[in-house]
C-alpha positions, 0 to 999 in steps of 0.5 A: 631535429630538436635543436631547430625548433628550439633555436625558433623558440627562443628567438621568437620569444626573444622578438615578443618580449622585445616588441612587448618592451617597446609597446609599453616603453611607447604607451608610457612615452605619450602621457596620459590622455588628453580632452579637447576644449570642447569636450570639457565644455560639454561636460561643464555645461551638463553638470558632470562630475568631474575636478578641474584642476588649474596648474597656474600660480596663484596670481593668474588663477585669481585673474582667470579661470575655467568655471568651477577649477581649484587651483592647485599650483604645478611644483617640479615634485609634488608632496601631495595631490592635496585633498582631491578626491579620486573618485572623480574623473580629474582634468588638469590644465596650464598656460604653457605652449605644450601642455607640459606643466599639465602633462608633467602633473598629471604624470605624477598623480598617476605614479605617485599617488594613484590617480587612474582617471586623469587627463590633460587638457589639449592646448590648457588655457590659452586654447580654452580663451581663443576658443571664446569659453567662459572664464571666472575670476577669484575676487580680491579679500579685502 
């Protein structure tokens, strides 16, 4: 009578680690979380305390930008997240069809240098411009 029970047991263990597995290989394959362009307005217009981060390069951030970002260039790996605070709620945004410079970035201040609240904004600049939402640029020194 012992040997069915023990047999159950470890196949249903067996399934629950294998589940377990693939829920946090799952939850890992999505990315970090992402904002909607209206939210982040929101919170720009109500003054939250946030970091905006533009993953541009340097020339199409000085053309355009959401108000208040710091530019901080997407590199394939990053050496540092430069001297962002992490204390902040941190929102990243490019101008790439998918978000995947964004994503990619995102990903990295996670892993590799402990961000914990970091999104990604959904559609990056080019839906925030469709959207009709405000745009700084950096002047030129002269």
């Amino acid at each position: 009578m012992k040997r069915p029970f023990k047999y159950l047991f470890t196949s249903l263990t067996g399934s629950l680690a294998a589940l377990l597995f693939i829920c946090l290989t799952a939850s890992a394959a999505a990315g970090p979380p992402s904002i909607q362009p209206q939210e982040l307005k929101k919170m720009i217009e109500s003054r939250a305390d946030i970091v905006i981060v533009d993953a541009q390069v340097k020339g199409a951030f000085n053309a355009g930008h959401i108000p208040g970002a710091v530019n901080l260039p997407w590199e394939e790996h990053f050496k540092s997240a430069g001297n962002l605070t992490r204390t902040k709620p941190v929102i990243i945004y490019c101008a790439c069809g998918q978000d995947e410079k964004s994503t990619d970035m995102a990903g990295q201040f996670i892993s590799r240098f402990g961000y914990k609240n970091v999104k990604v904004l959904k559609g990056g600049w080019y839906k925030w411009l469709e959207l009709g939402y405000p745009q700084e640029k950096t002047a030129k020194k002269k």
